[in-house]
N, C-alpha and C positions, 0 to 999 in steps of 0.2 A: 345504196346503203345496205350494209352487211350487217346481221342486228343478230346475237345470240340472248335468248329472254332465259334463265335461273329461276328456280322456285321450288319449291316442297311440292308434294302431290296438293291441293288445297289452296296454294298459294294466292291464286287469281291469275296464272299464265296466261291461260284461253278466254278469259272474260280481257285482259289489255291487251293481248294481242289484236285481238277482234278491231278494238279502238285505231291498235298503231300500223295496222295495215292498211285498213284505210285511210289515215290522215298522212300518212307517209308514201300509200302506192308502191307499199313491196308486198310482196307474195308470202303466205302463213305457210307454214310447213309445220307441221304439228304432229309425230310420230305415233302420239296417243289416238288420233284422229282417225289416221292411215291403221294402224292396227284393227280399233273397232270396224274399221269399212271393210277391211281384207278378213278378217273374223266373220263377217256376216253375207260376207260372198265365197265364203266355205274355199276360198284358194289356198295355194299350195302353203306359202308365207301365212295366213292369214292361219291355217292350223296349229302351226307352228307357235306360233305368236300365244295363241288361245293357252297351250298345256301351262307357260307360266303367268299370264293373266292371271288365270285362275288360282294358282297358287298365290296370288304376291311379288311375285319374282320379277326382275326386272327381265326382258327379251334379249337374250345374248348379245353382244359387240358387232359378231360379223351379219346376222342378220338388220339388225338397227344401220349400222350403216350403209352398207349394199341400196335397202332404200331409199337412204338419203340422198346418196352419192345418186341416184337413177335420177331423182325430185331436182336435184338441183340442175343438171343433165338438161333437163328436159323446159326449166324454168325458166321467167325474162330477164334475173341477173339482180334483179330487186329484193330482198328476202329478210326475212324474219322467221329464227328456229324457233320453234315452242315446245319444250322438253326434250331436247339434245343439243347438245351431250350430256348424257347422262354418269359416266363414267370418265377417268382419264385414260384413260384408253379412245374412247371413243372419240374426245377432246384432242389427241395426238394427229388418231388417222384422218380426221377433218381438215387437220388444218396441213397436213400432207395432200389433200385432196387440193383444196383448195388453192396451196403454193403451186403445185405442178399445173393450173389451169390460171395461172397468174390472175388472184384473186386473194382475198382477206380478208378476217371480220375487223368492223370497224370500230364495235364496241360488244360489249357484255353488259348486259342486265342483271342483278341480282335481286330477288324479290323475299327479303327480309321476315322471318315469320315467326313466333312463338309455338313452340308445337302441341300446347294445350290448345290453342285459334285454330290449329289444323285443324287437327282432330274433330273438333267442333264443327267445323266447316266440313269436313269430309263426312262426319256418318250423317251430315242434315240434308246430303244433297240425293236429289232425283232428277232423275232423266224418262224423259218422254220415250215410251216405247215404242211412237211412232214416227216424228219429227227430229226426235235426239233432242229434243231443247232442254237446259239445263236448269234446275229450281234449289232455293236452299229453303228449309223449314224455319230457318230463322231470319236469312238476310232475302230472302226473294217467295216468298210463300206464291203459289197459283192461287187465282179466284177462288175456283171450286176444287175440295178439297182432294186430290188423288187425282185431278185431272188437268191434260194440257191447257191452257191457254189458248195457244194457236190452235193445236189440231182435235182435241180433246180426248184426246187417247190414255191411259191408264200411264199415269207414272210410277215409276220402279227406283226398286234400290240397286245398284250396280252392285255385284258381286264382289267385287274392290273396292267397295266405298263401306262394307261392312264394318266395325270397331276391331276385329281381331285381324282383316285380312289389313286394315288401315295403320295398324301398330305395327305388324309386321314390316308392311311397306315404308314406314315411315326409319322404321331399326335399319335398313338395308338403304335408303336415301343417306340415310346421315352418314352411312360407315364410308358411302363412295363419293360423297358432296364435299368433305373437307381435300381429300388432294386433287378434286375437281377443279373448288374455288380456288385455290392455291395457287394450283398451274394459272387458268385464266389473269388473274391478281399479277402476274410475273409474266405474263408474255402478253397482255392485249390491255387497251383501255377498259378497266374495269368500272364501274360503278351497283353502289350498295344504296337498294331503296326500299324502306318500312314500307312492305304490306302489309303491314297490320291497320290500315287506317280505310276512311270509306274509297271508293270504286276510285270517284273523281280527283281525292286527292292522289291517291296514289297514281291515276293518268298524268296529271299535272305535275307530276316530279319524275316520271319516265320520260315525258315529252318536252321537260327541262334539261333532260342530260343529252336527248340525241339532239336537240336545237344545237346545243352549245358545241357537240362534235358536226354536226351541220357547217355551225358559223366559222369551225375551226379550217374547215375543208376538207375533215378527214372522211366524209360521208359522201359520195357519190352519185 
């Protein structure tokens, strides 16, 4: 199973992915992931990556891919993208990748979202300084107030999860997201799913689309 997961920054990508890689036993590939980790082991990429984090900016084509293409390389053949492609561009040389290693995605995900709920949901979230575990002020509040759960380490506000650097991120998602969907919409099975509803519904209408490509046999 070849699974490309869609969404806005805010969206819930990495709260379902979490779900659909375990219940399916493909591998998360999570660009946002791999960035923060190579960002905080001060590597060569991982610098890189950092100058436009911080602004907002989404990380150039050739660097975002370059890693992917290593990830998948290196992977058991089972997989689930979460936040790439982010561009059509990047959308192109994937699936260039992909054809020349006689492979293909099997389906698209899109996760639906109103960008007033972004927003909402972006500047209420914190992340554990120590564990990375991730909290919303409104939809996942911690025990005690400013502190992990797990580890009990001091949670923060990501520097991208601000209101201004959020707007911004969110202006530059939309400019690249419509001939993103577009392309996928016209070359792969697509499918369009309301995030905007709680956690489990929205599991239960992702893991209704890939069952049915499942049952189709297009899923491997």
């Amino acid at each position: 199973m070849h699974i490309v997961l869609l969404g806005s920054p805010g969206a819930g990508k990495g709260t379902q992915s979490k779900v659909l890689v375990e219940k399916y036993g493909m591998e998360h590939i999570a660009t946002g992931d791999i960035f923060r980790s190579e960002i905080g082991k001060k590597t060569t990429l991982g610098q890189k990556a950092e100058n436009y984090v911080k602004k907002g900016m989404l990380v150039p084509d050739e660097l975002v891919v370059e890693m992917v293409a290593a990830r998948l390389d290196a992977g058991s053949g089972k997989w689930l993208l979460d936040g790439f492609p982010r561009t059509l561009g990047q959308a192109q040389e994937l699936d260039k990748y992909l054809t020349s290693n006689s492979q293909n995605i099997d389906m698209v995900l899109y996760l639906a979202m109103p960008k007033s709920e972004v927003i909402a949901r972006l500047t209420s979230r914190r992340t554990c300084s120590g564990c990375g575990d991730v909290y919303n002020l409104h939809t996942r509040k911690p025990q005690a107030e400013g502190k992990c759960d797990k580890c009990g380490e001091t949670l923060i506000q990501r520097e991208d999860d601000s209101e201004a650097t959020v707007n911004k991120r969110l202006m530059i998602y939309e400019d690249l997201t419509q001939p993103l969907v577009a392309y996928y919409r016209s070359q792969h099975e697509f499918q369009e799913v309301d995030g905007n509803r709680s956690v489990d519904d929205v599991t239960s209408a992702l893991c209704g689309e890939i069952d049915k490509v499942a049952a189709a046999g297009r899923g491997k």
